[in-house]
Every structure is written in structure tokens, then in C-alpha cells.
C-alpha positions in Angstrom: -23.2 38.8 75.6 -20.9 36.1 76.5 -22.3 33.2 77.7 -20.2 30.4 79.9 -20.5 27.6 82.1 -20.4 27.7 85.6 -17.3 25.0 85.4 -15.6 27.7 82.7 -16.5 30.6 85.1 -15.0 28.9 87.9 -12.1 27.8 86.0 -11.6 31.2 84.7 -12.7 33.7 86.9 -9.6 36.4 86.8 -10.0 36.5 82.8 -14.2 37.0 83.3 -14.0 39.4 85.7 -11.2 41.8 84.0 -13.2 41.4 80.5 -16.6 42.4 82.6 -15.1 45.3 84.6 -12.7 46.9 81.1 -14.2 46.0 78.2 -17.7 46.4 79.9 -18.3 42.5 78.5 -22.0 41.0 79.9 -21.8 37.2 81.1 -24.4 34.6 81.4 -23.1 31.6 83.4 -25.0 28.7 82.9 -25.7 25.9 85.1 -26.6 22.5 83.2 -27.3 24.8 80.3 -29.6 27.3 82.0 -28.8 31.0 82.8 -28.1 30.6 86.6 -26.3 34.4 86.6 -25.2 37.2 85.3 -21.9 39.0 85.5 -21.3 42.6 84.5 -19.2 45.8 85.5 -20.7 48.1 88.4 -20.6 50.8 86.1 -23.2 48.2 83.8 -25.3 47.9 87.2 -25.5 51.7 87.8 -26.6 52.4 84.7 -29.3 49.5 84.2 -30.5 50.9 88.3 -30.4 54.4 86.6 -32.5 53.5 84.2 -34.7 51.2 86.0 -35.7 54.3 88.5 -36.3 56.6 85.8 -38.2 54.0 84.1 -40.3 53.6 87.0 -41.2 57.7 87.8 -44.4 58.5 86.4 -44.8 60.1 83.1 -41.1 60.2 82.2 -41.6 57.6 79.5 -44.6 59.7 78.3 -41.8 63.1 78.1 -39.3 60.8 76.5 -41.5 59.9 73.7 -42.7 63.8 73.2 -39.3 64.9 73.3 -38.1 62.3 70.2 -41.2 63.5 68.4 -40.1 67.3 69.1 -36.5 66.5 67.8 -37.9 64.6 65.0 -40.2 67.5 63.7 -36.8 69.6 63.9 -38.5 71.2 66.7 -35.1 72.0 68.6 -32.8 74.8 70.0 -29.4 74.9 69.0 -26.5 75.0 71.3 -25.7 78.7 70.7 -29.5 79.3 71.7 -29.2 77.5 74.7 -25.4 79.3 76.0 -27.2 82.7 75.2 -30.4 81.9 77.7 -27.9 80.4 80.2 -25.9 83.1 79.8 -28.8 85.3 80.6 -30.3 83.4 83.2 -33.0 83.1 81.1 -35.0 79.9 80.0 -36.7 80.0 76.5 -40.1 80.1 76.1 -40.4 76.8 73.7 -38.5 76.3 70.3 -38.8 79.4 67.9 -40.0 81.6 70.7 
């Protein structure tokens, strides 16, 4: 993360703003020192809200967390596996069903 003064971000607002919206840069601006903002791309935003909501629905971070112990056991489908049930219109059963 970057991290300017309010003076440099005034001074040097065109250059801040293209590095935040291509090259997905974060900015602190600072006033006397302190974080007084925060500048980053709106596709940043949408993903920090994304995640935020997600965060906030109950027992996805409890599923998140049984699903990285699943795929850490190896306790997976493969890709073919999953074409052949969508093919079918069918859903598996659990891993090695």
C-alpha cells in the first residue's frame, strides 16, 4: 500500500488516481501523519463489499473452513467428475460416491 500526504495527494491527483484504478494500487493519505483516507479502484471496493456480505451470512465462514479441510484431506472431485454430473444433470453424492 502506498501511503501519501494529503498535500502530495492533492498535488498529484491524476497520477494517484490512474495507479489506483490500473494497477489496482491501495492509498493511505495522511493528514499531519495520520491516515485520514483511503483510495482504491471500484473494482478493490466491490470486492472488499463482496466479501464483507459474505463475511457477514451466517455459517459461511464455518463452510469455508470445512471445505479447506475437505481439500486438504484430498477429499475432492476432479473436473472430469464434475463435467460428467453436469452433463447428467446430476449432483454427486459426496467425494468418492
Amino acid at each position: 500500500m502506498r501511503i501519501i500526504s494529503l498535500t502530495d495527494a492533492k498535488n498529484h491527483l491524476s497520477e494517484v488516481v490512474t495507479r489506483a484504478a490500473q494497477l489496482q494500487e491501495r492509498v493511505a493519505i495522511t493528514r499531519s501523519g495520520e491516515p485520514a483516507a483511503y483510495l482504491l479502484s471500484p473494482e478493490e471496493l466491490a470486492s472488499l463489499d463482496e466479501t464483507a456480505f459474505w463475511a457477514a451470512v451466517p455459517g459461511v465462514q464455518e463452510s469455508v473452513a470445512a471445505a479447506q479441510e475437505q481439500r486438504q484431506r484430498g477429499d475432492t472431485f476432479s473436473t472430469a467428475e464434475v463435467r460428467q454430473w453436469v452433463d447428467a444433470g446430476m449432483a454427486p453424492a459426496g467425494p468418492g460416491a
